[in-house]
N, C-alpha and C positions, 0 to 999 in steps of 0.2 A: 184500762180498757185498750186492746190491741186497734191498731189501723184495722180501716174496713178492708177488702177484698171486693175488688168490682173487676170485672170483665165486660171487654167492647169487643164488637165484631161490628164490620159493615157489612152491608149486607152479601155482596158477593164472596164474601167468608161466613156469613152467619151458619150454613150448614156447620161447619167443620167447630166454628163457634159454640154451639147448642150442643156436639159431644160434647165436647171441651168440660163447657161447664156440666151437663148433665154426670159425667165422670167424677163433678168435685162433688156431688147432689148440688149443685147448685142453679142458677139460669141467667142470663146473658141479662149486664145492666142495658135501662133503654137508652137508645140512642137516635135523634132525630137527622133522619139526611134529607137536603133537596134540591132537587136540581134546580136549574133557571133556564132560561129559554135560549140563552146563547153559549148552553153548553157548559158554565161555569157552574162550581155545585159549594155544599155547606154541612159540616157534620159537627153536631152539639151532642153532649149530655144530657138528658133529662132527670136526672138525680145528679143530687149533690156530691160534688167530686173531693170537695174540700177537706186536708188530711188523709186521704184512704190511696192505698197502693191499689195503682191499677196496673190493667194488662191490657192491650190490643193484638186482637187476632187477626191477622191479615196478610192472606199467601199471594205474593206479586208475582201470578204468572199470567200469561194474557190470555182473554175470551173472548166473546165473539160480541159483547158490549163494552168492556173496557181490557183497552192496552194495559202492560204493564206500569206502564210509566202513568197513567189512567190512576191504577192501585197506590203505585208509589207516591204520588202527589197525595190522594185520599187519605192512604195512613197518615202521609207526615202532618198535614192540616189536622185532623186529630187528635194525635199526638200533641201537636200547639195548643187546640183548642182544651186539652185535660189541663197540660201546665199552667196557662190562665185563668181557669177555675178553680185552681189550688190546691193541684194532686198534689202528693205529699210525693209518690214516685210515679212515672210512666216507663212500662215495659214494654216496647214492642215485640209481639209474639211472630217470627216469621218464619213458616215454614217452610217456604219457598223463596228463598232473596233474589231476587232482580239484579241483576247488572252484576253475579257474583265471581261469575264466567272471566271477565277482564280484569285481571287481576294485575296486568304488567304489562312492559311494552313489548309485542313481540316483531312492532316493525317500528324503525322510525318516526317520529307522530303520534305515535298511538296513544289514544286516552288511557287512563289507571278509573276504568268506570266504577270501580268495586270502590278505591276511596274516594271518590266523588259522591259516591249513592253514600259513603258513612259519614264525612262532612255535613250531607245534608240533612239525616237523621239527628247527628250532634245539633246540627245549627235550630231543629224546635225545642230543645232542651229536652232530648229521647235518655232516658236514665240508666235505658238496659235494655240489650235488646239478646232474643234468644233466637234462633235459626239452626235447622235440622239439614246436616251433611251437607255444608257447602263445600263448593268446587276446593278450594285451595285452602286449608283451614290457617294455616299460618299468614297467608294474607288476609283472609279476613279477621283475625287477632290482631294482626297488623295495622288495618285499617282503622280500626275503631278506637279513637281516645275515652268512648264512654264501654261500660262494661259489656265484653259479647260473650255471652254465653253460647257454647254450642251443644247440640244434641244429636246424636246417633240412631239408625235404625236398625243396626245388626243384627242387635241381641232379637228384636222384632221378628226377622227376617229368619236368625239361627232358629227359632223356636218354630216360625212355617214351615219350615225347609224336613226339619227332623222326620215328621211321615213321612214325607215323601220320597227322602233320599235310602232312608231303610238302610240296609246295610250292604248297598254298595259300595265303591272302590271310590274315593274321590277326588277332585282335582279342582281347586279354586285357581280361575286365569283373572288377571288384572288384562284390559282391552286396550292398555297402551303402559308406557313406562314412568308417564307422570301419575297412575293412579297403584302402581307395583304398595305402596305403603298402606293402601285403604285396603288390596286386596287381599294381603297377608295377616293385613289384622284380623277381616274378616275369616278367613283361613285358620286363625290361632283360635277365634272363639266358637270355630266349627268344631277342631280337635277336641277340644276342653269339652263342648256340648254331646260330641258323638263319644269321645272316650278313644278313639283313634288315631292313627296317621292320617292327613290331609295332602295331598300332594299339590306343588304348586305349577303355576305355570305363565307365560305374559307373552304377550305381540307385539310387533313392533305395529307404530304408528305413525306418517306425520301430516299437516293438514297445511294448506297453503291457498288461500283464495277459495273454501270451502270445498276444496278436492283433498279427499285420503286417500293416499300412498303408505306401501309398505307391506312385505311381505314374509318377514321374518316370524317365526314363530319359536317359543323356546317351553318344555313344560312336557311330562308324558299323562297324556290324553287318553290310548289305545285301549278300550275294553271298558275306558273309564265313565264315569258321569259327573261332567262339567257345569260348574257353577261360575257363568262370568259375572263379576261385581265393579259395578261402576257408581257413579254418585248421579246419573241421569241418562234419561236417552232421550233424545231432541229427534232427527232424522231416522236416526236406526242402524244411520250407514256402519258405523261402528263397531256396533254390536252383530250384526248379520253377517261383515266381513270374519271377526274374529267368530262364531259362530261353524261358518262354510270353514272355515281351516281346521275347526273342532274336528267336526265330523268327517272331512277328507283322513283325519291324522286317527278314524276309527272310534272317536267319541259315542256310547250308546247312547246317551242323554245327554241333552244338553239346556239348562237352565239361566234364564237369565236373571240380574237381581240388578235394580238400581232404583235408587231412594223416590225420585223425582221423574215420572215418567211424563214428559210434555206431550210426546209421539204427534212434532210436526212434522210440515211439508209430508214428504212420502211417505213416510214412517208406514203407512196404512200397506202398503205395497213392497215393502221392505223387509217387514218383520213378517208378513204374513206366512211366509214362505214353511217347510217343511225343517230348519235347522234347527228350530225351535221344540221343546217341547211343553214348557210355559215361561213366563212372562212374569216375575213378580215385582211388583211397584208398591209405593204406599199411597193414601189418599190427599197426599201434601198439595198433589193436582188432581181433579180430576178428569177421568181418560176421556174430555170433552171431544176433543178429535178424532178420535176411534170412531171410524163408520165401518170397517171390514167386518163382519159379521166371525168371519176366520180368524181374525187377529183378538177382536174380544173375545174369544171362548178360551184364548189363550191366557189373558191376562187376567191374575190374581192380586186383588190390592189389599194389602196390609193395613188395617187403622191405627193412625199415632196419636187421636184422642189420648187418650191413657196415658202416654209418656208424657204426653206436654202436658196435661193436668195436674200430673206428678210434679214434673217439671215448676209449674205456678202456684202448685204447695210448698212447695220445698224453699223456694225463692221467697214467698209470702213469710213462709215463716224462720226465716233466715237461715233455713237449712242448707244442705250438701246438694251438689250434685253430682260428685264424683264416684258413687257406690251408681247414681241411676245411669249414669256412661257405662258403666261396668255390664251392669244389665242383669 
C-alpha cells in the first residue's frame, strides 16, 4: 500500500487550498488553528499524519490580518508540527515566497533575506518545498539545501494571451535587464505557440532608495502589440514607466503579464492610467488591494490550481516535473 496523500492549507490559503485539492477530486486534510489572546497562535492536524506524504499550501504575501512574516512563521510551525506527528515527507507548497526579492547584497550590510527565509524552512525539517516564478531562480536553488522545486506560469499565461493577441505583430519587452532571460523564454514559448516571429525588446532600469531611474530603451515596438513580462508588480512604477515608452515609440497594444501581482502602495493610481490595455496576473495573490474600479476591469487572473495539483501529483507519485515546466 502506497503512502497516503494529505493536503493542509491555513486558513488564509484555504481558498486557493480547496482548488488545489478539488483539481486532485480530492478535499483539504482537517486542520485545527487557534489563536490566544496575546496574539500568539497554534496549528495541529486533526488526522493522523503518521507515514503519509503531505503538502502545505500557503502563499506568503501580506493582507490586511496577517503580515507576511505573520504567514511565514504559520507555515513554518506547521510544517514542525506535521514532522512530530510522523509525516513521512512535508512539502511546502508556496506560491508566493516571501523574502524572495533579496537575494544578495546590493549595499554594504545588506541582509541575503531569501537564505535566511531557506534556513529557516530547513531548520523544521521542511523536506521539499515548491514555489511558482521566483525573483531570481538561481538564488533561490541556491539557497536551499532541502529540495526546491520550481514552477512556471507561462505556458498559463501563452495559452490566455492566444485570443487575444490574434494575429498581430508581436513584441515581448523584459522591464529591466535583470529579467531579459525570463522575458525571452517567454518570447520563445510565444513563437512555438503562435507558429511565428516574436520580436524582442528591454528597458533600461535602475533603483536606488525605491526611486527608478533610467531611460534607455532598446526593442522595435512601432505598429506593434507589446507583451511586458515580469515575475511581479508591487508598485507599478515599473511597469507603467516601460509601458509610457511603449506607446511614445507607437505601440498599438500594450499588455502586461506578471506572475504575482501584489499592486501595493500606489499601484491603484499608477497602472490605472490609459497605457494599459490589460493586466494579466495569476491568483498566486489575490488583487486584495485593488480598490480602482478602472484598474480592476483591467485586470485578468489566471488560475494555477491546476498546475500545482499537477505539480503534488507528480511529486506524490515520484513523477517528473520537467515535461510540466515545458507546459
Amino acid at each position: 500500500m502506497g503512502e497516503a496523500c494529505l493536503i493542509f492549507a491555513p486558513a488564509a490559503s484555504r481558498a486557493l487550498g480547496d482548488r488545489i485539492a478539488s483539481s486532485l477530486g480530492d478535499s483539504l486534510a482537517a486542520l485545527e488553528e487557534r489563536e490566544f489572546e496575546d496574539g500568539e497562535h497554534k496549528a495541529r492536524p486533526l488526522c493522523s499524519v503518521r507515514g503519509a506524504d503531505t503538502f502545505v499550501v500557503h502563499s506568503l504575501y501580506g493582507d490586511a490580518r496577517q503580515s507576511a512574516n505573520d504567514k511565514l512563521v504559520r507555515l513554518l510551525f506547521l510544517v514542525g508540527a506535521l514532522k512530530d506527528a510522523g509525516a513521512a515527507r512535508v512539502t511546502a507548497v508556496v506560491p508566493y515566497l516571501a523574502y524572495a526579492r533579496k537575494d544578495r547584497k546590493s549595499k554594504p550590510r545588506d541582509p541575503v533575506s531569501t537564505r535566511y527565509a531557506a534556513q529557516l524552512f530547513e531548520a523544521v525539517g521542511t523536506d521539499r518545498i515548491v514555489a511558482l516564478d521566483v525573483h531570481n531562480l538561481a538564488a533561490y536553488q541556491n539557497a536551499f539545501r532541502c529540495c526546491a522545486e520550481h514552477l512556471e506560469a507561462a505556458p498559463l499565461f501563452v495559452r490566455e494571451l492566444m485570443p487575444v493577441v490574434g494575429d498581430e505583430p508581436l513584441t515581448v519587452v523584459s522591464p529591466d535587464s535583470g529579467g531579459i532571460k525570463r522575458a525571452d523564454e517567454f518570447r520563445r514559448r510565444l513563437c512555438a505557440a503562435t507558429g511565428r516571429t516574436v520580436a524582442f525588446g528591454f528597458a533600461e532600469k535602475h533603483r536606488s532608495g525605491g526611486v527608478v531611474s533610467g531611460d534607455g530603451f532598446a526593442g522595435d515596438v512601432d505598429g506593434r502589440t507589446v507583451i511586458i513580462v515580469d515575475d511581479l508588480i508591487s508598485t507599478g512604477t515599473t511597469m507603467a514607466r516601460v509601458a509610457a515608452a511603449c506607446r511614445a515609440r507607437g505601440a498599438r497594444r500594450v499588455y502586461a503579464v506578471a506572475t504575482h501581482g501584489l499592486f501595493a502602495a500606489a499601484a491603484n493610481s499608477t497602472l490605472r492610467e490609459d497605457a494599459f490595455d490589460r493586466i494579466f496576473v495569476t491568483d498566486s495573490v489575490p488583487p486584495i488591494r485593488v480598490t480602482d474600479a478602472a484598474l480592476a476591469a483591467k485586470i485578468a487572473q489566471v488560475g494555477v490550481a491546476p498546475l500545482l495539483a499537477e505539480a503534488i501529483s507528480r511529486l506524490h507519485g515520484h513523477g517528473s516535473l520537467v515535461d510540466l515546466a515545458e507546459g
